[in-house]
GUSE-422700 format. One record per residue (C-alpha): residue number from 1; residue in one letter; x, y negated, z negated. Coordinates in steps of 0.001 Angstrom, whole numbers, plus 500000, padded with zeros to 6 digits. Example, Ala and Ser with C-alpha at 12.3 -4.5 7.8 and 13.67 -1.06 7.14 Angstrom:
% residues 2
   resi   resn       c1       c2       c3
      1      A   512300   504500   492200
      2      S   513670   501060   492860
This chain:
% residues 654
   resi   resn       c1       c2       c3
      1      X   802029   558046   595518
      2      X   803023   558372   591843
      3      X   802296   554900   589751
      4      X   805753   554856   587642
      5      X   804123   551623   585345
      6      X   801564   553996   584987
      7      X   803760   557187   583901
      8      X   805222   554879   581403
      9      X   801866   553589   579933
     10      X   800644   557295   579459
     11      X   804294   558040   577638
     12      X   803783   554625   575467
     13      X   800561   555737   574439
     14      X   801159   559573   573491
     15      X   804276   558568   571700
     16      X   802651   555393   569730
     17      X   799757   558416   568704
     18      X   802567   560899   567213
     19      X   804354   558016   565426
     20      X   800909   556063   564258
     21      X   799487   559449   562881
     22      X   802712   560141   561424
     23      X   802918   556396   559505
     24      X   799448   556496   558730
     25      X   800026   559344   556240
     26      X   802831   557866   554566
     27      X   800750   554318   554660
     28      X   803568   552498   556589
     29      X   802296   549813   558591
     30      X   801397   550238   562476
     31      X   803255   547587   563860
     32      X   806318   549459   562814
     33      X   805313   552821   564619
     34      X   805217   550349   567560
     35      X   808611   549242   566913
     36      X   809526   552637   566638
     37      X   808292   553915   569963
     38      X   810057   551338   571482
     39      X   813370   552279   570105
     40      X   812704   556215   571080
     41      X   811325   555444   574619
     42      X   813274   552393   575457
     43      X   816621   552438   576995
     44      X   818919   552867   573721
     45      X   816656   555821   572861
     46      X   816027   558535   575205
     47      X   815234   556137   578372
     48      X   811432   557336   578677
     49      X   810415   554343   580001
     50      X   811603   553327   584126
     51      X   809647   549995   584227
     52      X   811087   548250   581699
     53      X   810353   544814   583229
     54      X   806769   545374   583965
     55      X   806277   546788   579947
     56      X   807612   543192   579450
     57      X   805206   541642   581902
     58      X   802068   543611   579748
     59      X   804278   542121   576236
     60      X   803898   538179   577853
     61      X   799912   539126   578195
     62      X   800284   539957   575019
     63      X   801586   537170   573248
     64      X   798678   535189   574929
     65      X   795992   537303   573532
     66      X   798138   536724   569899
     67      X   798346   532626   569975
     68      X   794714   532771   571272
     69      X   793138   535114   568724
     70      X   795092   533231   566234
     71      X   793647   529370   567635
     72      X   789917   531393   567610
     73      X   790225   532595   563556
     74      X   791342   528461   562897
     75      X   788456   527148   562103
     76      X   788291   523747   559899
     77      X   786103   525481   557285
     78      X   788249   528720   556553
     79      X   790799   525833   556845
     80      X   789603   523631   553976
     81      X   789360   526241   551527
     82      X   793348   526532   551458
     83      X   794114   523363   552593
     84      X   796146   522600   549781
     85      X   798139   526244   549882
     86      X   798404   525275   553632
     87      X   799896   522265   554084
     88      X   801950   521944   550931
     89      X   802843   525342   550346
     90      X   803359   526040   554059
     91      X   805342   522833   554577
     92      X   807616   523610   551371
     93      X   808536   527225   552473
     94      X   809105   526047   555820
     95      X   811530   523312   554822
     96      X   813476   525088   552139
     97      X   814199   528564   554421
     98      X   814795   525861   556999
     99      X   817417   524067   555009
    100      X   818827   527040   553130
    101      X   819362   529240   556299
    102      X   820764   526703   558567
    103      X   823568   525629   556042
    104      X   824226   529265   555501
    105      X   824625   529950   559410
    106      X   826628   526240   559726
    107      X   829224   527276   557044
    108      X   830272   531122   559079
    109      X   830832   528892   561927
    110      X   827688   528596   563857
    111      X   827255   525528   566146
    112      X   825188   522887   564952
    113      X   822466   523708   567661
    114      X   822476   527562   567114
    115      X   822631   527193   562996
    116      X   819015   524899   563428
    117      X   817284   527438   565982
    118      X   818617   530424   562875
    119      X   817018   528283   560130
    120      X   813656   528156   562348
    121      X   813670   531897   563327
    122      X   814212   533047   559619
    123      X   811428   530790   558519
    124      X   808322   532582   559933
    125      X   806621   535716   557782
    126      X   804691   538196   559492
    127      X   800982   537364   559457
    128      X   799686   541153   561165
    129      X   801601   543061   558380
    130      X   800763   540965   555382
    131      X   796981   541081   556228
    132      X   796887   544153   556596
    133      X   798278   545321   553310
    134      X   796194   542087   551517
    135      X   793030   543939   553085
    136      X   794316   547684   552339
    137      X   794825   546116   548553
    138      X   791851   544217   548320
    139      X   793568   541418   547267
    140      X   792725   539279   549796
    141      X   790678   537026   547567
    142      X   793304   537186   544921
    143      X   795248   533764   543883
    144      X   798700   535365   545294
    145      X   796471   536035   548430
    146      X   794894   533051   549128
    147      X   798636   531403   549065
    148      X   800178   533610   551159
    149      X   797407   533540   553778
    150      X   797768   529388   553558
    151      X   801253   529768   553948
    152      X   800959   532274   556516
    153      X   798057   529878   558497
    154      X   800741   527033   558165
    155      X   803430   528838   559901
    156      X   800912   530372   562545
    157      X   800243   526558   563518
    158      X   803792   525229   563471
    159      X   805541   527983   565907
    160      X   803825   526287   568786
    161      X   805787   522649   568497
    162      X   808986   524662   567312
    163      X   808913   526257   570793
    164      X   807980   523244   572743
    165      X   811076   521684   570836
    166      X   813600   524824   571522
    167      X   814630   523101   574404
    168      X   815686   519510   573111
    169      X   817250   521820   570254
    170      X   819360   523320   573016
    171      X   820858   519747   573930
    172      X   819059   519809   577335
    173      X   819077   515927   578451
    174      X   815982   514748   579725
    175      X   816060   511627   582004
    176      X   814130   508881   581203
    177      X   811212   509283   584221
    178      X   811274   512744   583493
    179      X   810465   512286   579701
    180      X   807482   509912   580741
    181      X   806029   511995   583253
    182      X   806353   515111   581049
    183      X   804655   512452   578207
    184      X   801806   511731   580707
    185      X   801492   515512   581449
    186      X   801073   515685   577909
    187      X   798601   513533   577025
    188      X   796385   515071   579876
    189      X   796752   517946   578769
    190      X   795666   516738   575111
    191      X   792669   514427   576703
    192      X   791815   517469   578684
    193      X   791856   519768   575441
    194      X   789211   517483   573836
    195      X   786971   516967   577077
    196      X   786809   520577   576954
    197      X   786749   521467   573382
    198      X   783765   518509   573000
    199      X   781737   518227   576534
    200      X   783162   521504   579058
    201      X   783648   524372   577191
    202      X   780517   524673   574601
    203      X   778277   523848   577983
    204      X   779854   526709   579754
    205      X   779694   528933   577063
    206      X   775893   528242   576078
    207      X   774366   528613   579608
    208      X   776379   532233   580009
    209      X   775214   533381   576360
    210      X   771650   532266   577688
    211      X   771850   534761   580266
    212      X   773006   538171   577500
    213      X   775100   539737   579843
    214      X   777541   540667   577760
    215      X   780302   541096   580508
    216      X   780085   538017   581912
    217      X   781006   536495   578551
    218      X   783868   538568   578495
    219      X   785157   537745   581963
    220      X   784323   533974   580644
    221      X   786135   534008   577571
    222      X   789342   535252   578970
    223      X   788954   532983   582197
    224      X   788896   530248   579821
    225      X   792198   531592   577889
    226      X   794247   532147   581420
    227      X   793237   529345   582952
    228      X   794003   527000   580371
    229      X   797448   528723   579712
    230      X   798235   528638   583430
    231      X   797576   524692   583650
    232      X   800009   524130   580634
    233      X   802546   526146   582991
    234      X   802101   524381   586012
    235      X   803071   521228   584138
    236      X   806170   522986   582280
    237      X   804374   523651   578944
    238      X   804684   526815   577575
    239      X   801763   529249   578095
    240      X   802415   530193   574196
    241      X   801102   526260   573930
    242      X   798184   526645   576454
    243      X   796942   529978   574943
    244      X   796731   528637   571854
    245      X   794680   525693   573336
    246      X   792098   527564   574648
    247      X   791721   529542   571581
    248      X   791456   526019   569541
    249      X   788919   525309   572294
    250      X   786659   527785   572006
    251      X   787584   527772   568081
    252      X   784848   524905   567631
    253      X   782641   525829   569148
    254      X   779660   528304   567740
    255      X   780244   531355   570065
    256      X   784281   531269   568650
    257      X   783243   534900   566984
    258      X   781538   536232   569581
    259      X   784547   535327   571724
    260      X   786838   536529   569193
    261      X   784789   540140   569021
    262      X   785254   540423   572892
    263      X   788761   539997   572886
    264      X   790123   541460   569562
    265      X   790632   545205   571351
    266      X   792740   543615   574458
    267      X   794290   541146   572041
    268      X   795403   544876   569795
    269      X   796244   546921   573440
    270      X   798956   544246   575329
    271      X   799808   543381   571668
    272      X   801255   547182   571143
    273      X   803305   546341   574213
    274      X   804719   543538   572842
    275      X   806147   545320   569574
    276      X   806632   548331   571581
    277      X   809013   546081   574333
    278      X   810760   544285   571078
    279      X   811781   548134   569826
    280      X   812954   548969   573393
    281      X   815544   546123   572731
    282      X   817184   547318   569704
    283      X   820715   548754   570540
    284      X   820830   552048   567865
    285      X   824743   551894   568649
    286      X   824903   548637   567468
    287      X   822711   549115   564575
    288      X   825064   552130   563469
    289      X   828359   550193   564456
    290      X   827139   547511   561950
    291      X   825111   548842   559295
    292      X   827119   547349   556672
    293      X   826795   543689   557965
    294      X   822930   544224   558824
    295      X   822057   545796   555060
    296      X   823954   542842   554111
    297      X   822177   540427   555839
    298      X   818939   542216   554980
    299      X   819316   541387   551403
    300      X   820291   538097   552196
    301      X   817189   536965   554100
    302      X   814822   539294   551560
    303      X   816328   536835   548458
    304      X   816454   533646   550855
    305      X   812964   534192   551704
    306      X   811136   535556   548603
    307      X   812678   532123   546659
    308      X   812044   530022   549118
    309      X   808249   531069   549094
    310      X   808484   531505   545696
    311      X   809250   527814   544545
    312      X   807062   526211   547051
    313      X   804621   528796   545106
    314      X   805852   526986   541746
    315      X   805014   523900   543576
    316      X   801268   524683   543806
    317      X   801227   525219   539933
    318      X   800942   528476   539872
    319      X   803076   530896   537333
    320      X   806081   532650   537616
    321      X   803841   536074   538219
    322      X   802158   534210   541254
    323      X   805087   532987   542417
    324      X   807088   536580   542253
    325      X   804691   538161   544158
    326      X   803905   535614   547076
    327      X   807816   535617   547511
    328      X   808186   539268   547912
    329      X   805075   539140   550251
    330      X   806436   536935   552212
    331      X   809784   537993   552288
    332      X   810241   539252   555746
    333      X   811041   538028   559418
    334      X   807811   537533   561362
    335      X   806160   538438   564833
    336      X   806126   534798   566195
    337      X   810444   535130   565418
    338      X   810819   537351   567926
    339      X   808407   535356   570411
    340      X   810718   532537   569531
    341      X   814526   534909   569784
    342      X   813050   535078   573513
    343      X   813122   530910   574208
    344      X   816232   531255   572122
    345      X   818028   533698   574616
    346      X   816503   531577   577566
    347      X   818242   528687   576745
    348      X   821058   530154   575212
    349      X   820715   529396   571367
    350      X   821575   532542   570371
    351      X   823807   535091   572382
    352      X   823366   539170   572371
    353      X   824945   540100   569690
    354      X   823222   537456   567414
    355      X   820063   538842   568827
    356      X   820702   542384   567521
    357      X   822121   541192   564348
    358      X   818655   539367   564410
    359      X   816506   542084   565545
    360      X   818221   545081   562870
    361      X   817486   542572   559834
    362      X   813767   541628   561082
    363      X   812392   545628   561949
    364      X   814533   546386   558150
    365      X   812558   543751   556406
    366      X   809415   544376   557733
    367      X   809867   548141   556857
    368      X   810644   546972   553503
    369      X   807735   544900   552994
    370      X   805137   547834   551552
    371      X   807581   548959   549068
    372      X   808287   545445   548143
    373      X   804820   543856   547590
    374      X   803882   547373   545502
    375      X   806337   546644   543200
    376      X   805959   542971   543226
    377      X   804240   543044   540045
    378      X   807002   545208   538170
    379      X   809296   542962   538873
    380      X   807319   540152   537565
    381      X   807145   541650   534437
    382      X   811003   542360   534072
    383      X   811899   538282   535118
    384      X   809278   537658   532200
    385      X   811920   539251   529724
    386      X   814771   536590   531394
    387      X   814480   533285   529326
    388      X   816511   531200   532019
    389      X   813618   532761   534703
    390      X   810743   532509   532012
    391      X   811014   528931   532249
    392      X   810037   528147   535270
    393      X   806088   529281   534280
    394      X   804562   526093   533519
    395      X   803284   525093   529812
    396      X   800303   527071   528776
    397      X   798221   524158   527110
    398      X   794908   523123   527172
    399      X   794352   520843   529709
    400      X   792219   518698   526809
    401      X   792907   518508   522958
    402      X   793848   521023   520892
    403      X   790592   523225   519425
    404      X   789846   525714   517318
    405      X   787587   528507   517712
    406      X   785518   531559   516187
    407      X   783489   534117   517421
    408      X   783564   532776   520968
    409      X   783028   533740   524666
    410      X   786467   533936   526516
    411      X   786148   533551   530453
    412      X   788597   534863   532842
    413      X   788404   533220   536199
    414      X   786528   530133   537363
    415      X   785118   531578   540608
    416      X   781198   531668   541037
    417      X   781124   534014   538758
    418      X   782660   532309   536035
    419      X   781481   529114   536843
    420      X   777758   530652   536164
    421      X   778653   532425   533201
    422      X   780387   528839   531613
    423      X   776944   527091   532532
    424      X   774393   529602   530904
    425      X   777050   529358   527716
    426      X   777055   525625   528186
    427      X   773387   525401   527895
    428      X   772827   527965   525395
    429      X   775216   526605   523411
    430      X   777663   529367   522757
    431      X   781629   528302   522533
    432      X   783866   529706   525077
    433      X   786801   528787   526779
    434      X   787925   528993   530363
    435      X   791280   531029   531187
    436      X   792207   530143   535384
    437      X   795668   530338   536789
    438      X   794672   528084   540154
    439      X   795598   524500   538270
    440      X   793121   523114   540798
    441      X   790005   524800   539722
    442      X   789825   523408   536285
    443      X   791711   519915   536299
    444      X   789214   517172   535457
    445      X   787150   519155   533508
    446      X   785098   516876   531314
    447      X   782320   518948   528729
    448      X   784147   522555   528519
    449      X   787405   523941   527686
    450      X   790115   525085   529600
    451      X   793278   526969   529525
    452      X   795589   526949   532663
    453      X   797495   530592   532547
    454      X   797819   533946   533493
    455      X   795470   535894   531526
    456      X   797945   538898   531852
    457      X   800174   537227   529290
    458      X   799976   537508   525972
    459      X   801156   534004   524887
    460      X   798130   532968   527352
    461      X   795523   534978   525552
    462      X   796246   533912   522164
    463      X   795975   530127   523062
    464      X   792531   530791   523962
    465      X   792275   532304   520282
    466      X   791454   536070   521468
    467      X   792104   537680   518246
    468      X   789047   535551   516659
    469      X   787067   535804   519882
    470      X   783628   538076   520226
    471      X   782630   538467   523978
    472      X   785365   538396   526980
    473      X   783963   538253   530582
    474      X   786773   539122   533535
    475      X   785649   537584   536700
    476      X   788569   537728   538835
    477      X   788863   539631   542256
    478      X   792265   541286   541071
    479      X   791734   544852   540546
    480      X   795266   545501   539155
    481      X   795378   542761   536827
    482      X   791908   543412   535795
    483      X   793221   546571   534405
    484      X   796248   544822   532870
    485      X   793828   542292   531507
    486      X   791480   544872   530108
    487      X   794156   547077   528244
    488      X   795935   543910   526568
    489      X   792772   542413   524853
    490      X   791536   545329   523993
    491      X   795063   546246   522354
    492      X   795388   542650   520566
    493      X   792244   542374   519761
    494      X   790176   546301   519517
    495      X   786906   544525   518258
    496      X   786596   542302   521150
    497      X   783240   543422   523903
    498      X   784571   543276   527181
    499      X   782444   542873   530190
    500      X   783805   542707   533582
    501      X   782617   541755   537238
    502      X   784142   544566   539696
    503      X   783856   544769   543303
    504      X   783881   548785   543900
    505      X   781698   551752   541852
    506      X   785129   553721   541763
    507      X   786522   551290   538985
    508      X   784589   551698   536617
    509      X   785747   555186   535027
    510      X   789326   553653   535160
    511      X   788316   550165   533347
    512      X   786017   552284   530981
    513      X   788953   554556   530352
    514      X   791276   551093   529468
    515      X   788451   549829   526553
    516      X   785860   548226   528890
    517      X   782654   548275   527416
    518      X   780639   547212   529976
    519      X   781544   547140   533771
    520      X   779100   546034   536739
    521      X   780158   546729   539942
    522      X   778780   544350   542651
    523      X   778514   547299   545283
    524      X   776042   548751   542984
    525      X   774153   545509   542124
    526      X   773701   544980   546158
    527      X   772328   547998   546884
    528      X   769573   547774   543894
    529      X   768376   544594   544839
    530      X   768323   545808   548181
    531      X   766308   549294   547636
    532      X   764075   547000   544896
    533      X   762974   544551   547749
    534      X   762438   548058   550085
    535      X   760236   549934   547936
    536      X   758364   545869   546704
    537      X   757192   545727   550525
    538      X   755950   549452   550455
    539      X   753833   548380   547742
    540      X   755552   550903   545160
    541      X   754213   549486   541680
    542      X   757024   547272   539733
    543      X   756949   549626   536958
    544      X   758009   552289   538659
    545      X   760932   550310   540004
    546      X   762251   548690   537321
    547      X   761736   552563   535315
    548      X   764294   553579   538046
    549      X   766381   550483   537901
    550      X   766990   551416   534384
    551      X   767106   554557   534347
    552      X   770304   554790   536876
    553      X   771821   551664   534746
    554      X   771348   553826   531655
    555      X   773145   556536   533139
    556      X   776122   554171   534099
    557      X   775863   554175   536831
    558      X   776201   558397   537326
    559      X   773761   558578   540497
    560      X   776232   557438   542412
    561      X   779658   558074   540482
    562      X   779216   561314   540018
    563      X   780737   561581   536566
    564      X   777398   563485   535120
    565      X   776989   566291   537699
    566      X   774850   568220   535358
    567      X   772142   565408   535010
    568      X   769938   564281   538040
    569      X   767922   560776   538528
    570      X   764409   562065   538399
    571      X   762003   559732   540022
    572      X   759038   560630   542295
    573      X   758901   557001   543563
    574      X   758525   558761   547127
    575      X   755267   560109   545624
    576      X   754105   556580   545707
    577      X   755384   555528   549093
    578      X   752290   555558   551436
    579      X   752486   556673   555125
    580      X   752836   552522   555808
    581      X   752662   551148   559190
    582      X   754002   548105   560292
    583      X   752968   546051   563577
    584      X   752846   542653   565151
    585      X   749724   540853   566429
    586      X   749244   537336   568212
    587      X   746356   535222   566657
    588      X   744426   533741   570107
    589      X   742000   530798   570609
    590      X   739029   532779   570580
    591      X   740347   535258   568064
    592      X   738322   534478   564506
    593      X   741111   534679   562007
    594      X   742456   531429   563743
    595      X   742210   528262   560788
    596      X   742155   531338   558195
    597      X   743931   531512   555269
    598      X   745750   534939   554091
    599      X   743926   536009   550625
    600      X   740390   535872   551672
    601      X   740584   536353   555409
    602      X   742982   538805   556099
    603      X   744563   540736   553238
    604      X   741908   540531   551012
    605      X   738788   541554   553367
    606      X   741436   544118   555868
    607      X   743408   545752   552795
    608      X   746947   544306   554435
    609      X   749989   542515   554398
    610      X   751211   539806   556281
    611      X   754860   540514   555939
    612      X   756118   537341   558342
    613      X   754181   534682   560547
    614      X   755920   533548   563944
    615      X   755006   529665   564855
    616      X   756754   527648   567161
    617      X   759846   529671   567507
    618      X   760306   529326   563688
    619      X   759830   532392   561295
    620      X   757804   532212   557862
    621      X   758674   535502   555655
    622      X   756779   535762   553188
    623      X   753635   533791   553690
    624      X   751696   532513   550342
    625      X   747770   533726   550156
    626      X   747202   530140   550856
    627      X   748577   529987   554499
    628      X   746074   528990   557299
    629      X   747154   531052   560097
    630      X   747222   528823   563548
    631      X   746227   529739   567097
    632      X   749663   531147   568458
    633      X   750666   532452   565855
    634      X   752576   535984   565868
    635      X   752197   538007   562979
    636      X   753962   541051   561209
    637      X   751599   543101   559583
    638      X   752074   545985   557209
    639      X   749969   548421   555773
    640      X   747902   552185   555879
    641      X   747118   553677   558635
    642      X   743835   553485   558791
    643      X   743434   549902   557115
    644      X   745901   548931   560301
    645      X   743609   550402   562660
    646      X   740377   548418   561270
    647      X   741963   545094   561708
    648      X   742827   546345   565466
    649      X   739653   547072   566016
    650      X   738114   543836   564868
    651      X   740381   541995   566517
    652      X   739884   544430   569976
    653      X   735813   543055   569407
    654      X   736524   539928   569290
């Protein structure tokens, strides 16, 4: 008997392949081939798919895996570090594409009702595509990053009450004893959440991680997520609300990315469904019929959204630069809209048509959101050149009195980086000053000097006296406006040494090429303190690894660059690796090395090394010569061959 669901999963899959492979080479986002496949396979395409319904079943699955994942990646920590971006520039974007869109939607005629459930579903940006380009761009770290993934964190978090509230927003009464029972239900459900999150949950989850079977902490995790999201049902919650629960649940405890690792691939499969089931719905007659009032609207929300974002940007302190690109990257309609177009339909918010009006303008901004974040920074540069627009980046001033310098270090960025660079000035007494565009990284500064502004100005550079400077150190994890940083000092001021703090190996011939003088890559500093540790516990002699440590730094870095294929690293440091061994031992009661100590007892007299000493369950790695080993104690010895097999054979005559 043939499985139709089946038949339709296999033609889901094959067709999501073509159109992935297909996007991947012209580096459009996935979640669009989903949409895509939907649109060819669904019923408006060329009616692939028979089940239609049951697709939509595997889509619901999916939207629990979504608000779960998302409740297991909250954590108060990541939390904290963009509080501020969070709640204020979350709450601000919110509000004013809140505001904006429902008065919009009120004045064509819209009901009251319908025109606030619009200004909601416009309001939310899609957190799966803008990670993913963030992460392609490596700008995740990057000040217009960090905001958009508060933002985007803020939002996240507030389409769980917005759906909860869809049905009061609908005008559905509810009677007095029905409001206090569904209040009770509530409040179980919230005492229940921290009984669980505190006491329930972290027991369960510690006694099945005890036993390391990794499938039953699979089957536990998602037992945990159902469950949860099916009690939130039975007492008329959403299970939107109860999967993100569980995920919050689990969330505090310390096995929250272990869970998260288990899940993430059935979180990415019913997820495809869900995109793929939202393409299905798109009418292509309709889209056709009306292109003219969907490219319309298009632009509309694009401008609506990127200001919006944009002044609750401004709002943070940030420049007009920042606040350019954070609007264009958050300029589209979001995954969680369409979760919440569905509770719209249900309770008849929005009608059909509205829904494909809706649908057209959210799959054409999302499409539009690659092309629109890569020429963010363009665009940037051209509202520069508007005075009117030009004013809204904030006065570049010191934050403290007006000084005057000469010959001085300038600073770009007050990350670690530049915070340990201003402290080994600071107490070697060389002037510098401080250029950071986050206003809250430098306010109450007391002993240096600051300048809040974007470094890729002009105006900015020469407050912070550039032409008269002599060293400038870039810090900043911004690999396109390191460049643009780079090539204007260099051009105001061509005397000027420029250092700068990179991330990959493959920048420096470019930043070299724009006037660096010196560029350090931290992929190469990580692996030579890595090999240098390696070849310290083979016992290679420090001379010969520091001779190789400088010899690749004197070649800039060509061993692994490439850029000098004519000239080869030679070292014969393998010459001087010996055949080492490396083994564990357990020091007994009647063993004689018990109440030794390390110098004279063990490395000294057996020619050894005790790499790491095992007492108690705790580890000691590198043990000083002074150490009295204990009985007990486990130790990891390294070491020749034969000198290994003399201390074995002492300790076998024991």
């Amino acid at each position: 008997m043939e499985l139709i669901i089946l038949k339709d999963i296999v033609i889901i899959f094959a067709l999501s392949v073509i159109v992935l492979l297909l996007f991947h080479k012209i580096k459009i986002p996935t979640i669009l081939g989903f949409f895509l496949t939907g649109i060819v396979a669904g019923p408006h395409g060329l009616s692939l798919i028979s089940e239609v319904q049951q697709v939509e079943i595997l889509a619901e699955i999916g939207i629990i895996f979504l608000l779960f994942t998302i409740a297991l990646e909250f954590s108060l920590e990541k939390f904290s570090q963009i509080k501020r971006q969070a709640l204020i520039g979350g709450s601000l974007q919110l509000l004013f594409t809140f505001v904006i869109v429902f008065l919009i939607s009120w004045s064509l005629g819209l009901g009251v009702n319908t025109s606030i459930f619009t200004g909601f579903l416009i309001s939310f940006s899609s957190t799966a595509i803008v990670l993913r380009l963030l992460q392609d761009r490596n700008e995740i770290d990057t000040p217009h990053g960090r905001t958009s993934l508060g933002i985007l964190i803020f939002q996240d978090v507030a389409v769980v009450p917005i759906i909860l509230l869809t049905p009061i927003i609908a005008g559905n009464s509810i009677s007095s004893p029905s409001l206090l029972i569904l209040l009770l239900e509530c409040a179980g459900i919230l005492i229940f959440t921290i009984i669980s999150a505190k006491w329930l949950v972290p027991s369960l989850l510690y006694h099945v991680a005890r036993l390391k079977n990794r499938e039953l902490f699979l089957l536990t995790t998602i037992l945990i997520c159902f469950g949860i999201t099916w009690l939130t049902t039975l007492v008329g919650l959403s299970p939107a609300l109860g999967a993100f629960l569980a995920g919050l649940i689990i969330s505090n405890t310390k096995y929250a990315h272990q869970a998260l690792g288990n899940v993430i691939s059935f979180h990415d499969i019913f997820m495809s469904f869900f995109f793929v089931s939202i393409g299905m719905l798109l009418n292509i007659n309709f889209f056709f019929q009306n292109i003219a009032l969907i490219l319309l609207l298009t632009l509309g929300v694009l401008v609506i959204k990127s200001v919006t974002a944009g002044l609750a940007t401004r709002f943070l302190g940030f420049p007009l630069r920042i606040m350019v690109i954070v609007g264009l990257i958050l300029s589209q309609v979001g995954e969680f809209s369409f979760i919440l177009s569905k509770v719209g339909i249900q309770y008849g918010l929005i009608n059909l048509t509205i829904f494909q009006l809706f649908l057209s303008v959210s799959l054409l901004t999302m499409t539009l959101t690659p092309f629109l974040m890569a020429m963010s920074p363009k665009t940037s540069e051209l509202l520069h050149k508007i005075p009117l627009i030009n004013q809204l980046d904030p006065q570049v001033v010191p934050l403290k009195t007006e000084f005057k310098l000469e010959d001085h270090l300038i600073i770009i960025g007050y990350g670690i980086n530049g915070k340990n660079v201003s402290m080994a000035a600071l107490n070697s007494s060389i002037p510098y000053v401080v250029i950071e565009i986050n206003p809250e990284m430098v306010k109450d500064k007391e002993e240096e000097h600051f300048v809040y502004g974007d470094a890729t100005q002009e105006y900015v550079l020469k407050k912070a006296e550039i032409q008269k400077a002599r060293i400038m150190v870039i810090a900043i994890s911004d690999p396109l406006n390191t460049r643009k940083i780079t090539e204007l000092s260099k051009r105001i001021n061509p005397e000027l040494y420029i250092i700068i703090r990179t991330r990959y190996i493959d920048e420096i011939k470019i930043l070299k090429s724009l006037g660096a003088d010196e560029v350090i890559p931290e992929e190469f500093e990580t692996s030579v303190e890595i090999f240098s540790r390696v070849l310290d516990e083979y016992q290679v002699p420090h001379d010969e690894i520091n001779q190789f440590i400088t010899r690749l730094r004197e070649e800039n870095y060509g061993l692994f660059q490439r850029v000098i294929p004519d000239k080869k690293v030679d070292c014969d440091i393998q010459d001087h690796i010996p055949p080492t061994e490396v083994i564990m031992i357990k020091i007994s009661a009647k063993s004689s090395l018990a109440e030794k100590t390390l110098k004279s007892d063990i490395e000294k007299k057996f020619g050894v090394k005790i790499l790491s000493i095992i007492r108690n369950q705790e580890i000691i790695n590198y043990p000083t010569e002074n150490q009295v080993l204990k009985n007990g104690d486990i130790l990891t010895v390294s070491g020749l061959p034969e000198k290994i097999s003399k201390l074995q054979n002492h300790l076998e005559n024991l």
